[in-house]
C-alpha positions in Angstrom: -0.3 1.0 -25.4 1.7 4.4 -25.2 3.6 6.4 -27.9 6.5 7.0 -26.5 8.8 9.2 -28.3 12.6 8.0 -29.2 15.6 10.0 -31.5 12.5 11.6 -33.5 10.1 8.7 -33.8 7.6 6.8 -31.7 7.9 3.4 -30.7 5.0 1.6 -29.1 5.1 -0.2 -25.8 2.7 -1.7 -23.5 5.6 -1.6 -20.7 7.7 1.6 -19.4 10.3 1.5 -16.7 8.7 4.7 -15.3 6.9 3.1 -12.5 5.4 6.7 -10.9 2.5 7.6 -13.5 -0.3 10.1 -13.5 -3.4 10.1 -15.4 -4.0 13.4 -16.7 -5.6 15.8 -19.0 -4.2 18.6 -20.9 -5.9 22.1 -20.1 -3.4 24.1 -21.4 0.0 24.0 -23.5 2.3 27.3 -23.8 4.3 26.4 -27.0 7.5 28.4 -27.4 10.2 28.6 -30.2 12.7 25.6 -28.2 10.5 24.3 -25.0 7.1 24.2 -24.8 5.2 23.8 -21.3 1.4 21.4 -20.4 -0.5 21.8 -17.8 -2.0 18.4 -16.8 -5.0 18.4 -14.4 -4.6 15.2 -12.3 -6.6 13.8 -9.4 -3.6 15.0 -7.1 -3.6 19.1 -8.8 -1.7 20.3 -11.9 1.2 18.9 -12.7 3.5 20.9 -15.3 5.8 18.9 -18.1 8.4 21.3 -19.8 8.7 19.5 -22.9 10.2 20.3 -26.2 7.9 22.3 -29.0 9.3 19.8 -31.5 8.2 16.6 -29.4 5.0 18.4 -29.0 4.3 18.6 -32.5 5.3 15.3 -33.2 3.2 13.3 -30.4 0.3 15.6 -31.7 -0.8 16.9 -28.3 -3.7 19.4 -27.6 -5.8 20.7 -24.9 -8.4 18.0 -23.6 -6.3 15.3 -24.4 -5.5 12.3 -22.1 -2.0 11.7 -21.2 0.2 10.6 -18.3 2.8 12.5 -16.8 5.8 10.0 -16.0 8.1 10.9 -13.3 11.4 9.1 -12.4 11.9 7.8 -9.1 15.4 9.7 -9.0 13.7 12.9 -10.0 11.3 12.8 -7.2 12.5 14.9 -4.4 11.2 14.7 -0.6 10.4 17.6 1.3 8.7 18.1 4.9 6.1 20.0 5.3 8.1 21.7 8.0 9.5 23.2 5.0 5.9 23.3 2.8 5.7 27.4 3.5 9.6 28.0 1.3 8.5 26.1 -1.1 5.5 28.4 -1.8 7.8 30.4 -2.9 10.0 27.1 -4.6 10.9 27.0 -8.5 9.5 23.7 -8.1 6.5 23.7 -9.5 4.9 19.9 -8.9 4.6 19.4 -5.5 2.5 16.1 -4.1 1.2 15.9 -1.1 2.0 12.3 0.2 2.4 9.7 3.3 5.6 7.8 3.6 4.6 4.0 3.4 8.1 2.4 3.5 11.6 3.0 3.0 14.1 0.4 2.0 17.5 2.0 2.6 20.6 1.1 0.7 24.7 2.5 2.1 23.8 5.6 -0.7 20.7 5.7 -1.9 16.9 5.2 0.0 14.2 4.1 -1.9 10.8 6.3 0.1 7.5 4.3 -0.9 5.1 7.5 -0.8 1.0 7.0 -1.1 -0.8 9.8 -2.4 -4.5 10.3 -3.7 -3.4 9.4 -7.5 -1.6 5.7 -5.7 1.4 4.4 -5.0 4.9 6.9 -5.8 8.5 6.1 -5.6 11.4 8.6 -4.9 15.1 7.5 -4.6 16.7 9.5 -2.9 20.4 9.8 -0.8 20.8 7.7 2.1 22.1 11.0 3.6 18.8 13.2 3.2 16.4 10.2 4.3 18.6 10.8 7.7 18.8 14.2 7.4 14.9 14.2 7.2 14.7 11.2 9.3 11.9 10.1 7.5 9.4 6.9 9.1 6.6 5.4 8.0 3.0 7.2 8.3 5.3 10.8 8.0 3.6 13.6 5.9 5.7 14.8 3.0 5.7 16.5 0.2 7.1 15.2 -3.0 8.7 17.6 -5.4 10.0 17.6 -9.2 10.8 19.9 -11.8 8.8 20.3 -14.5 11.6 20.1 -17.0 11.5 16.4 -15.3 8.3 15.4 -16.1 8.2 13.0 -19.4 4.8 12.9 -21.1 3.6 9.7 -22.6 0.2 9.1 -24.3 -2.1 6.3 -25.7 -1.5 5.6 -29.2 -2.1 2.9 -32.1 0.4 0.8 -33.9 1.1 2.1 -37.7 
C-alpha cells in the first residue's frame, strides 16, 4: 500500500497508473524554502526527485527511508548512446542505461519497451523521434527524465 499524496492529503492505494517504478532509498534530501530535492539510491544509480518542501513535510520523508521513485511513460525520454558523451554535460539528471525490448508504434506516438537492471520501463515517445533514432529491438539506449518529473510515492498505513 502507498501514500500517495492528493490536493494536501494522502489517499491510500494498492494500485498506481505509474507503471515504471524504482525501489529506492533516500540518502539525502536538500530541502529549500519552495522545492526541495532526494536523492534515491536505486539498483540502476541515483535517481533525483525535485519535489515540493511542503509535500516533503507532509509525506514525512527522511534519509534511510524506502520509497519509490515513479516515472511516467511520457516523461521518459530516449537517448542513444551515440549521444551518451552531451549528455554528460545534460541538465538531465536521471539517465538509465537500458535495452530496447519492443516498440509498438502508433501514427504519433511509439510506445519503447526498455529492460534495465531495476526491470521492465516504458517511454512514450513521438512516432517522429523513434524514426529519427530508428530505434529496433536489442538497441542500447539511454533513458532520460528530469528530476522535476520524478513523483515519489511511499509505503504507508491506513488512518
Amino acid at each position: 500500500m502507498y501514500a500517495i499524496q492528493t490536493q494536501g492529503e494522502f489517499r491510500h492505494t494498492e494500485e498506481l497508473s505509474i507503471g515504471n517504478r524504482l525501489p529506492g532509498r533516500i540518502v539525502e534530501i536538500v530541502r529549500g524554502p519552495v522545492m526541495s530535492e532526494i536523492e534515491l539510491d536505486t539498483q540502476a544509480g541515483m535517481v533525483t526527485a525535485a519535489i515540493t518542501t511542503r509535500s516533503l513535510q507532509r509525506m514525512r520523508l527522511a534519509e534511510g527511508q524506502d520509497v519509490l521513485a515513479l516515472i511516467k511513460a511520457t516523461e521518459l525520454a530516449i537517448e542513444k548512446p551515440a549521444a551518451a558523451e552531451a549528455l554528460l554535460a545534460s541538465s538531465f539528471r536521471n539517465q538509465l542505461e537500458a535495452r530496447v525490448v519492443a516498440l509498438e508504434a502508433g501514427t504519433v506516438l511509439t510506445a519503447v519497451e526498455l529492460d534495465t537492471v531495476v526491470g521492465p520501463l516504458t517511454a512514450v515517445i513521438t512516432a517522429r523521434s523513434a524514426r529519427r533514432l530508428k530505434l529496433a529491438p536489442g538497441d542500447q539506449v539511454i533513458g532520460v527524465v528530469k528530476a522535476t518529473e520524478v513523483a515519489i510515492a511511499r509505503e504507508g498505513r491506513r488512518r
